[in-house]
C-alpha positions as CSV (number, residue, x, y, z in Angstrom):
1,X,-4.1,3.7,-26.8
2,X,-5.9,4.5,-23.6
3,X,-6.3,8.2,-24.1
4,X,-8.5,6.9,-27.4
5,X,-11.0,5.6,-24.2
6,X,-10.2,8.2,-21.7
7,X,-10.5,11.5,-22.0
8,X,-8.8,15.3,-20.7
9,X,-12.1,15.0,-17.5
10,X,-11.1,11.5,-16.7
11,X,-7.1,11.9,-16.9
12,X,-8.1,15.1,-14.8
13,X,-10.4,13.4,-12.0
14,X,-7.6,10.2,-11.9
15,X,-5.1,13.0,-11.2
16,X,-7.3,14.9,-8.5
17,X,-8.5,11.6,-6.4
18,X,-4.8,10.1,-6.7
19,X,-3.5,11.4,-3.1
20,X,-7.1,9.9,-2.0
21,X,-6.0,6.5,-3.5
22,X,-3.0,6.3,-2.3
23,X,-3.2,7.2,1.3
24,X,-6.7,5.0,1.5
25,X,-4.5,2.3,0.1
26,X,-2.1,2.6,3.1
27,X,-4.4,2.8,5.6
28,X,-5.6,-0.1,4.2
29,X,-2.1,-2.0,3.7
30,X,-1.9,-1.0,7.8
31,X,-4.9,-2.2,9.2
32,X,-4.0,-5.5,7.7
33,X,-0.6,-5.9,8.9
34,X,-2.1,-4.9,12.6
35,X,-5.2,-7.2,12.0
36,X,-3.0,-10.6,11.0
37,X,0.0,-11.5,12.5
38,X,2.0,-8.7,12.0
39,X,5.3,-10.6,12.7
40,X,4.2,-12.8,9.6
41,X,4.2,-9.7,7.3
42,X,7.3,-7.5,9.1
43,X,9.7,-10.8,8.5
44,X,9.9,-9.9,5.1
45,X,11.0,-6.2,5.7
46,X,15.0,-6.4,6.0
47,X,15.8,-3.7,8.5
48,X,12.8,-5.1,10.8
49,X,13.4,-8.7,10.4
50,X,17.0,-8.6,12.3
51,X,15.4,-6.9,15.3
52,X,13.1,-9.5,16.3
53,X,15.4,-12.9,16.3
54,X,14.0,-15.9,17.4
55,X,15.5,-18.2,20.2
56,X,16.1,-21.4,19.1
């Protein structure tokens, strides 16, 4: 169904500015982790959240 709207020059620039995307889209995904509290976003990654315990 999309190929009817997209064609071979589209599908080929989508493939060419993919690694762009992606790594922009990282960088991006970074900043904001170091721009909020990053201890707010880590929790939810399993091996990190067991490093930094809290004392109760």
């Amino acid at each position: 169904m999309l190929e009817r709207f997209v064609g071979p020059r589209y599908r080929q620039l989508a493939r060419n500015w993919l690694p762009t995307v992606g790594m922009w889209g990282t960088v991006g995904a970074l900043g904001l982790v170091w721009a909020t509290d990053w201890r707010l976003i880590l929790d939810w990654v399993p091996y990190i959240n067991g490093k930094f315990k809290k004392d109760d």
